[in-house]
Structure formats: C-alpha cells, structure tokens
C-alpha positions in Angstrom: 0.0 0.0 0.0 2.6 2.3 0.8 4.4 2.0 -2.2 1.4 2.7 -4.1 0.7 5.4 -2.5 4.1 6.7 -3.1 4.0 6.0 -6.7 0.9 8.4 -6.9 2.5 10.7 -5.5 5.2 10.3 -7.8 3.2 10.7 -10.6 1.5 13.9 -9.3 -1.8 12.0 -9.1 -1.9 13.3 -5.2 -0.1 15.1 -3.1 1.7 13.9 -0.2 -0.9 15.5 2.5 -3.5 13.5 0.6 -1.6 10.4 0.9 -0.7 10.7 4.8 -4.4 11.9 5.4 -5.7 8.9 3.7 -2.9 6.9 6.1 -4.3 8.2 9.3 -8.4 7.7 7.7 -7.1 4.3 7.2 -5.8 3.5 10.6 -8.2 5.4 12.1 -11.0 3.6 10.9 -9.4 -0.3 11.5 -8.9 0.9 15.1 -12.9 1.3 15.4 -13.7 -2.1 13.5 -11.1 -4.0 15.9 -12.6 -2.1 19.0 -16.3 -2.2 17.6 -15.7 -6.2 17.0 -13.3 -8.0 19.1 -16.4 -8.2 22.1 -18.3 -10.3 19.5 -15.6 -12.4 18.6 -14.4 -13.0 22.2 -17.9 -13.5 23.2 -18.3 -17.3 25.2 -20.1 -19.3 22.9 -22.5 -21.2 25.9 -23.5 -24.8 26.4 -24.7 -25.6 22.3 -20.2 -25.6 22.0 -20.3 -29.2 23.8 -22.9 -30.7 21.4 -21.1 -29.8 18.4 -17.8 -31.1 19.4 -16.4 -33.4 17.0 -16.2 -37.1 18.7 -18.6 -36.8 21.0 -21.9 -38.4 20.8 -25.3 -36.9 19.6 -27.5 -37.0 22.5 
C-alpha cells in the first residue's frame, strides 16, 4: 500500500498530505472495526459448543 501510494505521489496524481491523510483515515477507521468487534468475537459461545464437538456423541 505504501508503495502505491508513493508511486501516486510520484506521478503527481496526489499530493503527499492527501496520501498521509488517507494513512491516518485508514488506521483510524481499522482501530474502530477491531474495537467495535473484538467483544463479539471473544464473546463465550455457551453450552450448544459441547454438542457440536467433533467425537462426542449426539444426544
């Protein structure tokens, strides 16, 4: 990514303060998602885990 975004520059498709804002948007915005989603993720699944465990017998 970062070499694509230095290659724009390069090419005076955008400037550099385009390309480090667009950084910071970027990082910005994954921070939220991780924070936003890692309490679902590490959410406990609840009894239903056991039943679906493979090698153990359907009750």
């Amino acid at each position: 990514g970062l070499l694509a975004a230095a290659a724009r520059v390069v090419a005076g498709v955008h400037y550099p303060h385009d390309v480090v804002a667009g950084l910071f948007l970027g990082m910005a915005t994954t921070a939220a998602v991780v924070v936003l989603l890692t309490p679902a993720v590490r959410r406990p699944v609840g009894p239903s885990r056991d039943r679906c465990a493979p090698g153990r017998p359907a009750h």
